[in-house]
Structures are given as structure tokens and as C-alpha cells.
MARDOPA-484105 format. One line per field, with one value per residue: x, y, z of N, C-alpha, C, CB in turn. Coordinates in Angstrom, 1 decimal. Glycine has a CB too. Example, Ala and Ser with C-alpha at 12.3 -4.5 7.8 and 13.67 -1.06 7.14 Angstrom:
n_x	13.2,12.8
n_y	-5.7,-2.2
n_z	7.8,7.1
ca_x	12.3,13.7
ca_y	-4.5,-1.1
ca_z	7.8,7.1
c_x	13.2,12.9
c_y	-3.3,0.0
c_z	7.8,7.9
cb_x	11.3,14.1
cb_y	-4.5,-0.6
cb_z	9.0,5.7
//
This chain:
n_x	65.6,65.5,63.1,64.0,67.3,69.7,71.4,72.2,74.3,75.8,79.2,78.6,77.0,76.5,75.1,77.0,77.9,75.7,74.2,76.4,75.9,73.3,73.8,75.0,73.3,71.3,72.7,73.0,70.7,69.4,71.0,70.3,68.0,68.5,69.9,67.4,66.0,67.9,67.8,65.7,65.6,66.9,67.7,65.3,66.2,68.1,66.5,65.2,67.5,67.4,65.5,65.2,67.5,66.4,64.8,66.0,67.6,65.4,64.6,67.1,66.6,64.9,65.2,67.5,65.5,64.2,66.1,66.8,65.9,63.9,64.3,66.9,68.0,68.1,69.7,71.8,72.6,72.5,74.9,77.0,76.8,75.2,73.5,70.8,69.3,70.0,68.9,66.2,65.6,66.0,64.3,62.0,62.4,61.9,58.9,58.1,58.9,57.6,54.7,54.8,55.0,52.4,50.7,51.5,50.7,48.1,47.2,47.8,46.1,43.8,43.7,43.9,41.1,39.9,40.8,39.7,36.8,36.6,36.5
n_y	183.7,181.5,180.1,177.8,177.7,175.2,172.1,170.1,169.1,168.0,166.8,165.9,165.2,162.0,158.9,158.2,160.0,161.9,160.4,160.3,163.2,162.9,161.0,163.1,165.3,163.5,162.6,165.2,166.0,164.1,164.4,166.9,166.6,164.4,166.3,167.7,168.0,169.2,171.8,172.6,174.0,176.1,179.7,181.6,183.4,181.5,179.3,180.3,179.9,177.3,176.6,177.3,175.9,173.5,173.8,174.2,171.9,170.3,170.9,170.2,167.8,167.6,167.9,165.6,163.7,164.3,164.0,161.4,158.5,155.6,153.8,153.8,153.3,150.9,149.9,151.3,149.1,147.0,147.5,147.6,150.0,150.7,149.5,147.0,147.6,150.5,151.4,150.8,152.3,155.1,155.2,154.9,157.4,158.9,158.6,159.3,162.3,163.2,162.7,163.9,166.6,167.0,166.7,169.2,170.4,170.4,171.4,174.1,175.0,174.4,176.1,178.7,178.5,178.7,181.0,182.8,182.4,183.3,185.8
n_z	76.5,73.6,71.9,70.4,71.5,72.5,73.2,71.4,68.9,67.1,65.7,62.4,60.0,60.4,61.4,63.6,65.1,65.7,67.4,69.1,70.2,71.0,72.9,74.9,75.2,76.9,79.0,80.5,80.8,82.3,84.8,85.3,86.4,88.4,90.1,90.7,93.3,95.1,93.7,93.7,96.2,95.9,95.4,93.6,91.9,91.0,90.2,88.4,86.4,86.2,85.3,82.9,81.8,82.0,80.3,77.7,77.4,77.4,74.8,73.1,73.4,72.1,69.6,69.0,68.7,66.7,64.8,65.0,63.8,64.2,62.9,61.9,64.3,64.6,62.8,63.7,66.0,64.6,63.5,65.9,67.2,68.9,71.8,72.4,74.4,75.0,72.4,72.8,75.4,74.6,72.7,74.4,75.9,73.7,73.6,75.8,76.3,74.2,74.8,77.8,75.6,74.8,76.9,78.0,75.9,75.8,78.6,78.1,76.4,77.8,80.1,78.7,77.7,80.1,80.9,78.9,79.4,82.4,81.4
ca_x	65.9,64.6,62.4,65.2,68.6,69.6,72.7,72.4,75.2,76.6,79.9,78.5,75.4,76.7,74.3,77.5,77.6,74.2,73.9,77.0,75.6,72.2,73.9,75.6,72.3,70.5,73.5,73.4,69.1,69.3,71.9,69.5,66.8,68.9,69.7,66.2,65.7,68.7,67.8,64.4,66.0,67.7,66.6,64.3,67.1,68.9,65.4,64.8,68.0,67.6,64.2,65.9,68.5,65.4,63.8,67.3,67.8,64.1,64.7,67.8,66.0,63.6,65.9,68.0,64.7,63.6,67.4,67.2,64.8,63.9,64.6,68.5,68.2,67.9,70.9,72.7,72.4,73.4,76.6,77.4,76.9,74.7,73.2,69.6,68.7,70.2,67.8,65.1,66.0,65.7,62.3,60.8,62.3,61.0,57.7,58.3,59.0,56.3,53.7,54.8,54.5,51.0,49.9,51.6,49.5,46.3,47.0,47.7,44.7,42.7,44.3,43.8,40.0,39.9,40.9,38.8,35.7,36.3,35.9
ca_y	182.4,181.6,178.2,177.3,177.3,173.9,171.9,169.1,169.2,167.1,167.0,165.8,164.4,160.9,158.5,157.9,161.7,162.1,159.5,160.5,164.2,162.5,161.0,164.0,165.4,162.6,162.5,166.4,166.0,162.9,165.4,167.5,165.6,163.6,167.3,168.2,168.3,170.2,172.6,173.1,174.6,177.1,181.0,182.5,183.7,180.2,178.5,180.5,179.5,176.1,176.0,177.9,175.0,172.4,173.7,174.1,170.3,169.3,171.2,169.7,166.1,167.0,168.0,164.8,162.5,164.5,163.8,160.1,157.9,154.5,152.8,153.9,153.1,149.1,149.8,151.2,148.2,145.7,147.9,147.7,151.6,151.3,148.4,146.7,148.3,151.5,152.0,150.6,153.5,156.0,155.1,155.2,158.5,159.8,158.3,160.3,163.3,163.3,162.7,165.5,167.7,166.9,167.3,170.8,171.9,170.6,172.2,175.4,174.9,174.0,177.4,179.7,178.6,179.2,182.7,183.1,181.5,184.2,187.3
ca_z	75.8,72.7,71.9,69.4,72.4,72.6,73.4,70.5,68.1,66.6,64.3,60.9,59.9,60.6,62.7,65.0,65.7,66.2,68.6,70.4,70.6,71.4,75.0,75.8,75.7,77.2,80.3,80.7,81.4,83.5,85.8,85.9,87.3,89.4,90.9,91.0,95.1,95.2,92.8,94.4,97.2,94.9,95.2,92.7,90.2,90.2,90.1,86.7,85.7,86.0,84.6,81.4,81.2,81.5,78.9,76.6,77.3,76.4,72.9,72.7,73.2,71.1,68.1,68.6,69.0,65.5,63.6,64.8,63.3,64.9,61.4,62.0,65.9,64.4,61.8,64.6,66.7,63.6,63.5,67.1,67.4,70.7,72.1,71.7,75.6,74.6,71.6,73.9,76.3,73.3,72.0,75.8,76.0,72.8,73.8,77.2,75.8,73.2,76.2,78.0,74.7,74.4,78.1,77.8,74.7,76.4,79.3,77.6,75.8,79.0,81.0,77.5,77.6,81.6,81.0,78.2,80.1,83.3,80.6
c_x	64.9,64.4,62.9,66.9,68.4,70.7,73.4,73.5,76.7,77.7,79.9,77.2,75.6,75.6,75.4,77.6,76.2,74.0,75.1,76.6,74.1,72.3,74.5,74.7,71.7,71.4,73.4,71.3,69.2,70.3,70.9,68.6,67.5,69.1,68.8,65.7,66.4,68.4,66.4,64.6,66.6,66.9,65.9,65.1,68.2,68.0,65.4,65.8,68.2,66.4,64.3,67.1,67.4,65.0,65.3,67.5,66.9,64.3,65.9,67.7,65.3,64.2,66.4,66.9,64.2,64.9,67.6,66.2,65.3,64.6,66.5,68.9,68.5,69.3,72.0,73.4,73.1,74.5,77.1,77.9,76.2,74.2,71.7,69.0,69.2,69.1,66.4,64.9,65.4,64.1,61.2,61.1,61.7,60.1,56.9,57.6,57.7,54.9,53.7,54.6,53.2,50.1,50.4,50.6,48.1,46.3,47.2,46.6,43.7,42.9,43.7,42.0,38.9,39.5,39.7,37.1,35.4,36.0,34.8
c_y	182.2,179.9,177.4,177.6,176.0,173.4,170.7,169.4,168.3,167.3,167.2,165.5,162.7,160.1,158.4,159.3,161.9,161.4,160.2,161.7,164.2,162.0,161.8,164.5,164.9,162.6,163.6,166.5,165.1,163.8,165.7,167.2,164.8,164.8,168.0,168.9,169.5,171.6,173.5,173.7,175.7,178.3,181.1,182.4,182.1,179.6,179.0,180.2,178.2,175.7,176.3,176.7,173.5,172.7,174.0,172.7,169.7,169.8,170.2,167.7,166.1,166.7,166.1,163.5,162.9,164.2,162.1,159.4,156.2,153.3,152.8,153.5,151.7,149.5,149.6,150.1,147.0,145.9,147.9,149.3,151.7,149.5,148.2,147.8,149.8,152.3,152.1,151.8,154.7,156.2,155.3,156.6,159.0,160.0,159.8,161.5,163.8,163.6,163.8,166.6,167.6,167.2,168.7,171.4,171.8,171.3,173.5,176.1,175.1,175.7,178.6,179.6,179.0,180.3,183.1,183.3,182.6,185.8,187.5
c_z	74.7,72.2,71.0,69.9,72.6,72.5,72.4,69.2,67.8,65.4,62.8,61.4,60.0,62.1,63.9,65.5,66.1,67.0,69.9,71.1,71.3,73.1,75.3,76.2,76.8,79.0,81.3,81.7,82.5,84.8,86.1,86.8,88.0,90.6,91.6,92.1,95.4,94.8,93.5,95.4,96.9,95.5,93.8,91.5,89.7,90.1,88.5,86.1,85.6,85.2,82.9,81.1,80.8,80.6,77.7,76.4,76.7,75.4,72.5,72.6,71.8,69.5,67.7,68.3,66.9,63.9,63.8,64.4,64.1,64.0,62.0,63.2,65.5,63.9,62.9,65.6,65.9,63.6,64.5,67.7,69.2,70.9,71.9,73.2,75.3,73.3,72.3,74.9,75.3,73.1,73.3,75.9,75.5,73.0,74.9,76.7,74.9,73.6,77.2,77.3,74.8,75.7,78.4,76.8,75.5,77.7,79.2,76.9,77.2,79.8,79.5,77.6,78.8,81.5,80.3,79.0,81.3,82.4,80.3
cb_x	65.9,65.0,60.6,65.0,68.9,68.9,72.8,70.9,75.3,75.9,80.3,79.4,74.5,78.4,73.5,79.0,78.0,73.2,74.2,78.4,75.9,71.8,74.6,76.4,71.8,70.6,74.9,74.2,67.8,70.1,72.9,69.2,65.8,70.3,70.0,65.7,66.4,69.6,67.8,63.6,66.6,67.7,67.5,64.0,68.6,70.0,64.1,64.4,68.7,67.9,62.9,66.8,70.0,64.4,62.3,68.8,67.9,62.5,65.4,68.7,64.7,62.0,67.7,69.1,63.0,63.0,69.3,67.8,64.7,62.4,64.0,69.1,66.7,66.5,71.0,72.3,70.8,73.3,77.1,78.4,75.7,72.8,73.7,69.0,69.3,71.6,67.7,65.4,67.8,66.3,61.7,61.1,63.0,60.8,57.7,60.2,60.1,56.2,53.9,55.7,54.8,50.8,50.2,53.3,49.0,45.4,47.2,48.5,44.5,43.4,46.6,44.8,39.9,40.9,42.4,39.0,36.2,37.6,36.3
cb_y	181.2,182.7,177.9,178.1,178.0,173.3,171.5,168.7,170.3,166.3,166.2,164.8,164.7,161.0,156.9,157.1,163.1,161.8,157.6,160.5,164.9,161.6,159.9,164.8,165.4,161.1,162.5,167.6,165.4,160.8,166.5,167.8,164.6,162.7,167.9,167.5,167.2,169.8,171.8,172.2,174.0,176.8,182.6,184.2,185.7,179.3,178.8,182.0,180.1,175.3,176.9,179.7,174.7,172.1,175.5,174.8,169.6,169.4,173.3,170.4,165.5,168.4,169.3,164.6,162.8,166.3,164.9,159.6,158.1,154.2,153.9,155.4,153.4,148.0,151.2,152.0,148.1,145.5,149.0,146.7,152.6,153.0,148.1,144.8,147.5,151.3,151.2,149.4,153.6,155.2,153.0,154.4,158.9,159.7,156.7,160.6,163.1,162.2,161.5,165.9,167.7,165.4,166.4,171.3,171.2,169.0,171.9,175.6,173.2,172.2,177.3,179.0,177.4,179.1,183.5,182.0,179.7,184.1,187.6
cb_z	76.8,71.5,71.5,67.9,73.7,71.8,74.8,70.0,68.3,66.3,64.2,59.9,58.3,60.7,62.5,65.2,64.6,65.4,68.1,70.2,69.6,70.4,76.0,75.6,75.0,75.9,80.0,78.8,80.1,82.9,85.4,85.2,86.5,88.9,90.5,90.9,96.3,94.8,91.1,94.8,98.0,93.1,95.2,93.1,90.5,90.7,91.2,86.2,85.8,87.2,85.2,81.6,82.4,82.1,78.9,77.0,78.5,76.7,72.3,73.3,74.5,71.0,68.3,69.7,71.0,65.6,64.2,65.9,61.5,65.1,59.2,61.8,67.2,63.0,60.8,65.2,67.0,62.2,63.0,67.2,66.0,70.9,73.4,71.3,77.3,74.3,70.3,74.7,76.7,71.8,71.3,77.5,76.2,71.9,74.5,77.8,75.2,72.6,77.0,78.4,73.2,73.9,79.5,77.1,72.4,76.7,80.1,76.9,75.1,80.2,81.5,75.6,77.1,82.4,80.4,77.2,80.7,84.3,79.3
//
């Protein structure tokens, strides 16, 4: 799998396509993790394949979190495209999301300097 598979796609470049391709995403991850337990009981080779669809879903967050801007999340809201708790939802996830990028690099960081450190 390569760190650019991802399920975000949207029609046009229109904010209502982008949004709508933003909760299919957003529906298809919350599955996931609602499966989670389940999934954890999986063998080996469906464990790696679910960890390969988590990580296709988080690209595909990340894309939709990088095609939507907060500024358009308001617009959307004036035009009765999503609701004001629906953007609200959005912006915590991005936050989410963004916070888990960052505790991944430092702990790749932190493990890269480990190894280093036992040489």
C-alpha cells in the first residue's frame, strides 16, 4: 500500500461534493472503530488487512480535512449544507487527527533515536 491510497473522492471540486465525500469517509472510519474489538480477534493476515484499511481511511481524512477549509465549514452552514454541530464535529476531528500525526512523528522520532542510542 502506498502512503497516497485513499477513499476520498469526490465528484467535482464543489464544497457540496467535498463534504459529501468527506462523510462517506468520515462513516466508513467511525465503522471501523466501532468494529475494532471485533477486528482484534481477527487472524494475523485479516489483522494486516484491517490495519491497511485504517491507514487508507486516515489518508483519506487527512486529504478531505486538507480540501476543506474551516472558512468554507461557516459558508457551508449559512447555506444549509451541514449543520453548525456537524462542522463542530469536523474541526474536533481535524484537531483529532492532527494530534495523532504529531504523537506518531515524535514517537518515530523518540524509537529512531532509541535505536540509534543502542549502536
Amino acid at each position: 500500500m502506498t502512503q497516497s491510497a485513499h477513499t476520498f473522492t469526490p465528484k467535482d471540486d464543489s464544497l457540496a461534493e467535498r463534504l459529501n465525500a468527506y462523510r462517506q469517509v468520515k462513516r466508513d472510519f467511525d465503522d471501523l472503530q466501532k468494529n475494532r474489538k471485533q477486528f482484534d480477534q481477527a487472524t494475523l493476515g485479516e489483522k494486516e488487512d484491517v490495519a491497511a484499511a485504517q491507514k487508507i481511511l486516515q489518508n483519506s481524512l487527512g486529504m478531505a480535512f486538507q480540501a476543506i477549509q474551516v472558512k468554507e465549514l461557516q459558508n457551508a452552514v449559512q447555506q444549509g449544507l451541514i449543520s453548525q454541530q456537524e462542522m463542530t464535529s469536523f474541526i474536533q476531528a481535524k484537531n483529532l487527527q492532527e494530534m495523532e500525526e504529531r504523537r506518531e512523528k515524535s514517537q518515530s522520532r523518540q524509537d529512531s533515536h532509541e535505536r540509534s542510542c543502542k549502536l
